[in-house]
C-alpha positions in Angstrom: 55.0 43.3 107.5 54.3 45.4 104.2 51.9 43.9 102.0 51.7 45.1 98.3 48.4 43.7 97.2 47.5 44.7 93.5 44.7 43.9 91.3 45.2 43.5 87.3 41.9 45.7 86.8 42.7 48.9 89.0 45.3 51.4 88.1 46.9 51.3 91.7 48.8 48.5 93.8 45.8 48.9 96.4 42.8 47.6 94.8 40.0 44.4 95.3 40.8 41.7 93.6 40.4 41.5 89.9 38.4 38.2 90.7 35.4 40.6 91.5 34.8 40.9 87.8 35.1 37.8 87.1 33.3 35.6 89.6 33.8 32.3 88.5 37.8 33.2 88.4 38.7 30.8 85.6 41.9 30.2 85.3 43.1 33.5 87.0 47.2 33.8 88.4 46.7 34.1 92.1 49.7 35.0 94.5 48.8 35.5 98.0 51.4 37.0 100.0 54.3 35.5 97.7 57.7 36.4 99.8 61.5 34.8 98.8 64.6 35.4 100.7 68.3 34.0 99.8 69.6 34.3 103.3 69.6 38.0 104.7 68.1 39.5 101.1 64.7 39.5 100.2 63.8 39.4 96.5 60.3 39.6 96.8 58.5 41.3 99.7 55.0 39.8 100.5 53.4 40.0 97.1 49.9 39.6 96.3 48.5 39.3 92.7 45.7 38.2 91.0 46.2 38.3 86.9 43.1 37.5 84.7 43.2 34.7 82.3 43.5 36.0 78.9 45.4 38.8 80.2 49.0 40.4 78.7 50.5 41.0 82.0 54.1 42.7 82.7 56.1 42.5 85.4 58.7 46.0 84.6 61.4 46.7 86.7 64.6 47.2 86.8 67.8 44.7 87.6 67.2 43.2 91.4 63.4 44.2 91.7 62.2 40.5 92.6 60.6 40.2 88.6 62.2 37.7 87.3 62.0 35.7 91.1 58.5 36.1 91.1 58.1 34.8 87.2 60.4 31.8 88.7 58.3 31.0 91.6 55.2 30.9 89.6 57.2 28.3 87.2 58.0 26.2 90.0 62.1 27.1 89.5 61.9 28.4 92.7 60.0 28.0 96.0 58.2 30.8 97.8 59.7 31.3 101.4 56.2 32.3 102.6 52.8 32.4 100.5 50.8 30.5 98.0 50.3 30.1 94.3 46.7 29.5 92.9 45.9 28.7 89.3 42.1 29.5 89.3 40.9 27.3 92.1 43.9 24.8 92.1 46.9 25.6 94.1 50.0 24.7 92.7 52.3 26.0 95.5 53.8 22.7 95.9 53.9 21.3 92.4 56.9 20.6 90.5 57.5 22.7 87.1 56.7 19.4 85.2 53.1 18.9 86.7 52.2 22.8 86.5 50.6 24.2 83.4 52.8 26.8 82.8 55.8 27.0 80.2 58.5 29.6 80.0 59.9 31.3 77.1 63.5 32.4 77.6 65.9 34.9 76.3 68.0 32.3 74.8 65.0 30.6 73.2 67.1 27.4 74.6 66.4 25.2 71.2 68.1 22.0 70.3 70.4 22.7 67.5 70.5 19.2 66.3 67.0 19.3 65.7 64.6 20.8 63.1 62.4 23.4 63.3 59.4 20.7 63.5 61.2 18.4 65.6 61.7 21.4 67.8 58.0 22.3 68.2 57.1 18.4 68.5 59.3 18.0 70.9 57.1 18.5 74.1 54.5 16.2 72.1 56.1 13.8 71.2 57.5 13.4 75.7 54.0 13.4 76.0 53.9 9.8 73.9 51.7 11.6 70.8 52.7 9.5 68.1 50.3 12.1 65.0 52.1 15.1 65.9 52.0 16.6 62.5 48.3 18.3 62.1 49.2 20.6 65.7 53.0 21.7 64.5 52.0 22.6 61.7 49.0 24.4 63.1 51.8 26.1 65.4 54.1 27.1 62.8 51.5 28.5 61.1 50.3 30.6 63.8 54.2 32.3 64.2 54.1 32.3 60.1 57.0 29.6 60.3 55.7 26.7 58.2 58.0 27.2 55.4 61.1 26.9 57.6 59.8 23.7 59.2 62.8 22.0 58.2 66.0 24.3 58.9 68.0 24.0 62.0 67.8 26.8 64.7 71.6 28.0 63.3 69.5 28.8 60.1 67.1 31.2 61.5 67.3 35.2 62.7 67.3 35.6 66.2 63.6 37.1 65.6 62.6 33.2 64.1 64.0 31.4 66.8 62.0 33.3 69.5 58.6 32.7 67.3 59.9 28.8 67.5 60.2 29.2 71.7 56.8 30.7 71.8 55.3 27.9 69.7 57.1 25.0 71.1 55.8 26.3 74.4 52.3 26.9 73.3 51.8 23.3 71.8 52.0 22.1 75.3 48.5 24.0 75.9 49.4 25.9 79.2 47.2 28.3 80.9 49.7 30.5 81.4 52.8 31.4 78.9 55.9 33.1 81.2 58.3 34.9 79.0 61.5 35.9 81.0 63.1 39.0 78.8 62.3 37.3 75.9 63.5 40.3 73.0 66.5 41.0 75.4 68.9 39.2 72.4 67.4 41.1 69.8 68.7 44.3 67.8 66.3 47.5 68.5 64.6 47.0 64.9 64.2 43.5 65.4 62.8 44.0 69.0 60.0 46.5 67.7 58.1 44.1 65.4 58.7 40.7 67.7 56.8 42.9 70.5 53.8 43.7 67.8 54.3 39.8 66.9 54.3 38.6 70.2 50.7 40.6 71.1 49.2 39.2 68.1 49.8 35.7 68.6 49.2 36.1 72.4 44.9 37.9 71.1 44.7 34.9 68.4 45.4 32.1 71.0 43.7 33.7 74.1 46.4 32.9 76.7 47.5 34.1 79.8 51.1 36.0 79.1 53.1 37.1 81.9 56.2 39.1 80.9 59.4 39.8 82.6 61.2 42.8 81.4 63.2 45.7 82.0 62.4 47.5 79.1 59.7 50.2 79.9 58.7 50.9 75.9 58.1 47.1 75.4 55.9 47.0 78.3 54.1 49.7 77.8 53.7 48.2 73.8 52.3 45.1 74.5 50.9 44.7 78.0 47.5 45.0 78.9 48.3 45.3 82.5 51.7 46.4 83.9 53.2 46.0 87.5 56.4 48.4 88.4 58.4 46.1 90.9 61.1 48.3 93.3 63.1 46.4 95.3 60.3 43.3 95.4 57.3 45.2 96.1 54.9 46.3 93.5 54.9 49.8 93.6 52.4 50.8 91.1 49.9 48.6 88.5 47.4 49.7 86.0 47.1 50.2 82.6 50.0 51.4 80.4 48.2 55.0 79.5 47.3 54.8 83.6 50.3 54.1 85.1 52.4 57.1 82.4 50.0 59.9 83.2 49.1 59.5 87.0 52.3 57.9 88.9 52.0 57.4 92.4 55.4 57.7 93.0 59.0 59.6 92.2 60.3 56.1 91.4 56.9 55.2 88.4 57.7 58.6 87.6 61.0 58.4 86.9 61.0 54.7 85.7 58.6 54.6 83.3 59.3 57.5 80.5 60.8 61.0 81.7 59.4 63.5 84.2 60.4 67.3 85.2 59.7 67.0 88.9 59.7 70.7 90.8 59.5 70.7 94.7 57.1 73.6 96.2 54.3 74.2 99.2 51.0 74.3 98.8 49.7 77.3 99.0 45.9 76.5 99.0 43.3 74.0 97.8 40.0 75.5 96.2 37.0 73.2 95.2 39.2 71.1 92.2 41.9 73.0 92.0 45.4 73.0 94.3 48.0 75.8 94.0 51.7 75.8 95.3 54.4 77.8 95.0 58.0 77.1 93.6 60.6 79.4 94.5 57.5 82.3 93.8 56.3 80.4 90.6 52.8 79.8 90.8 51.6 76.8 89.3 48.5 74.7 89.4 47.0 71.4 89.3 43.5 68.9 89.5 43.3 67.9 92.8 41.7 64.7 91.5 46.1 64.1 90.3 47.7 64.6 93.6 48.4 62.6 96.3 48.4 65.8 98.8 46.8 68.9 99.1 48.8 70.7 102.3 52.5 70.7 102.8 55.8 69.8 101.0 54.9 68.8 97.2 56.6 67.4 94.1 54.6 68.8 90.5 55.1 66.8 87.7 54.9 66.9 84.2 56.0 65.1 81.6 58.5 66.4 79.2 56.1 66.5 75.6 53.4 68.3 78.0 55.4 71.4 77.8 56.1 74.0 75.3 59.0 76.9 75.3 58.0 80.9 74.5 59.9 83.8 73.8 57.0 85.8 73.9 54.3 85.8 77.3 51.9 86.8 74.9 51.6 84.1 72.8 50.9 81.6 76.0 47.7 80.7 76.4 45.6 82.5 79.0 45.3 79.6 82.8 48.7 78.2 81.8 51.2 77.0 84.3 54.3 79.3 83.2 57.8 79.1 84.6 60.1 82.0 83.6 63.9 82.3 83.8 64.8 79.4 81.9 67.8 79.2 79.2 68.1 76.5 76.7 71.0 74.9 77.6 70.8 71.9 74.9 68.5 71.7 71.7 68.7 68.0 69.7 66.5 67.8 66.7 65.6 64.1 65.7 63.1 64.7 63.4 59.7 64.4 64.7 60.9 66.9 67.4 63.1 68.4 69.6 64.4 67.8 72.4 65.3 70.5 74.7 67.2 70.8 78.5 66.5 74.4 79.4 68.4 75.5 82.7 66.3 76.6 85.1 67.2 79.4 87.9 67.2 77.1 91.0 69.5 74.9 92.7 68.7 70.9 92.9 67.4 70.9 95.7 63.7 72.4 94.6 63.5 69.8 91.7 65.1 69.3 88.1 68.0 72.3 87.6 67.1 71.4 83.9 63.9 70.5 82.6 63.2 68.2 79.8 61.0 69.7 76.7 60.0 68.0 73.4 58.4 69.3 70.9 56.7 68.4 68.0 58.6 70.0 64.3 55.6 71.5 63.1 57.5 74.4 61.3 57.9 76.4 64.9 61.4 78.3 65.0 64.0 76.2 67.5 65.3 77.7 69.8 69.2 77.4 70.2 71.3 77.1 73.4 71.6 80.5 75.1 68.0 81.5 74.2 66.0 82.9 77.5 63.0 81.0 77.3 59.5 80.9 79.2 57.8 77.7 79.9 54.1 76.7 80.0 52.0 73.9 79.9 48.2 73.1 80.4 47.2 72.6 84.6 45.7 69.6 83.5 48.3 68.0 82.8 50.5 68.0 85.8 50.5 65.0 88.3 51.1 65.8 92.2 53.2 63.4 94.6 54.2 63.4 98.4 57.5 65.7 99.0 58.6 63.5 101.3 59.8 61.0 98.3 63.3 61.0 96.5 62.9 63.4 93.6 65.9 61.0 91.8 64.3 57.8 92.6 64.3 55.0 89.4 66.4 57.7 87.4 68.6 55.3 87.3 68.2 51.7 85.9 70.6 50.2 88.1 69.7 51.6 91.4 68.2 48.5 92.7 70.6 46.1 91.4 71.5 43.1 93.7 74.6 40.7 93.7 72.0 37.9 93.9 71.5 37.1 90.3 68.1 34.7 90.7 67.0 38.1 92.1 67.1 40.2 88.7 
């Protein structure tokens, strides 16, 4: 049986368990082996996580990876077909939602319209039998800088106000761990932007454990501390968000998270720190301390702001990787840059047949579609993988879509 064991501190899905940093474990997220079928499909694929308390932790994927099935399981909406669930010491496997100290945030913020803003927040309080509920709501609606709406109904808030209400109705409870299941997905792009820098500061002033469910690579990659990639309900890579853009272990993290120009070669030798291959008789290089290989079939990588276009082979800089024969096929300014696609003279099958280049307007000429270009980038910054893999891999968001929704 596979077993993809991951550790919030390391930057792969292989590592110790983040508990070895913090002996005493606290109040660390443990799942041990976590697997959950619906008949013949598996969601999630013998899972083993440990997330440290105090930790923003993101579970990325895309439609039908087992995220938001995992995020249920650790709620107690669903129960694991095989493996446990440990908060710090205590396992809570077996628990019902109600008796677990975990609340869920959802994407439709699931408020009582009849009730106020306060009476929202108190809510959970006042189940409890707290009959002076005022001195914590307010402290709550202070810390999502609501107090002055305390008394509006939901219906008279933004969609950006109601989510600050979910999050503090949930955090008045006092759980050890907040789950927030696509929580911005309502919200406009503008909107979305500052409730992810909301969301991290309110999750460093309170110190909680935050485990967020998303598809959205960008808002992972804003607020997480820690991010796991799910693919088809294994965790195929997890590390930080700077670790897991510049050194994928995989086509798919490759793909997934950001853009990549992936070229198929061999390679042609390995000396000290340094591997060399060849693509279609284009020599390029790379640390061996980035790739996964160093003999055989290999995919290079580099990502798309890495690499810069020249008319002129003497204006490169001297231990660049240079590919020649390319012709801008596509040039989009958008301001800050430009993109390019720039057609390169291979078929598919040795990688990208257009590569992806962005680059800073700094007053450079742009080059316009039709323009024979060459292009270069420092050895440093390309990433190695196994050739073996699917060079298309988590290109597409909906390749590992299911038809069983409680899957997604």
């Amino acid at each position: 049986m596979n077993m993809a064991t991951a550790d919030a501190g390391t930057g792969t899905g292989t590592g110790a368990n983040a508990g070895a940093d913090n002996p005493a474990g606290g109040s660390d997220l443990r799942l041990e082996r976590i697997t959950k079928r619906f008949g013949a499909f598996t969601a999630v694929d013998d899972v083993s996580l440990t997330i440290p308390q105090g930790s923003f932790f993101a579970l990325l994927g895309a439609s039908g990876c087992g995220k938001t099935t995992t995020l249920r399981m650790v709620s107690g909406l669903e129960d694991p077909t095989h493996g446990r669930i440990f908060l710090g010491e205590r396992e809570v496997t077996d628990l019902k939602p109600y008796k677990r100290p975990v609340n869920t945030v959802f994407q439709n913020y699931a408020l009582f319209p009849h009730m106020d803003i306060f009476e929202n927040v108190a809510f959970g309080l006042r189940r409890r039998g707290i009959k002076d509920v005022k001195p914590q709501v307010e402290q709550m609606l202070d810390l999502v800088e609501l107090g002055h709406l305390a008394r509006r109904k939901p219906a008279q808030l933004s969609g950006g106000q109601q989510q600050r209400v979910a999050v503090a109705r949930a955090l008045i409870n006092q759980p050890q761990v907040l789950l927030l299941d696509e929580p911005l997905g309502a919200l406009d792009l503008k909107l979305r932007r500052q409730m992810q820098i909301e969301l991290k500061r309110i999750q460093t002033e309170v110190g909680l454990t935050f485990v967020h469910v998303t598809h959205d690579q960008e808002e992972a990659m804003t607020m997480a501390d820690t991010i796991a990639v799910m693919n088809a309900g294994r965790i195929e890579q997890l590390g930080s968000p700077a670790d897991l853009y510049e050194n994928p272990v995989s086509t798919f993290v490759a793909n997934f998270l950001g853009q990549s120009n992936l070229i198929i070669g061999e390679v042609t030798a390995k000396d000290g720190d340094t591997i060399t291959l060849d693509a279609q008789g284009q020599r390029l290089t790379l640390p061996a301390a980035r790739s996964r290989i160093d003999s055989g079939r290999i995919i290079a990588g580099v990502r798309p702001e890495k690499v810069s276009l020249a008319t002129d082979a003497a204006r490169i800089p001297n231990g660049h990787n240079v590919l020649t024969g390319g012709v801008v096929s596509d040039a989009s300014f958008i301001g800050v840059s430009t993109q390019y696609l720039v057609k390169m003279p291979w078929g598919s099958q040795v990688g990208c047949e257009e590569m992806s280049v962005f680059e800073q307007n700094a007053g450079q000429e742009i080059h316009r579609p039709g323009t024979q270009v060459l292009l270069h980038w420092d050895p440093t910054q390309t990433f190695g993988l196994d050739g073996a893999q699917d060079l298309d891999a988590g290109s597409d968001p909906d390749d590992e879509a299911s038809d069983v929704g409680a899957a997604a």
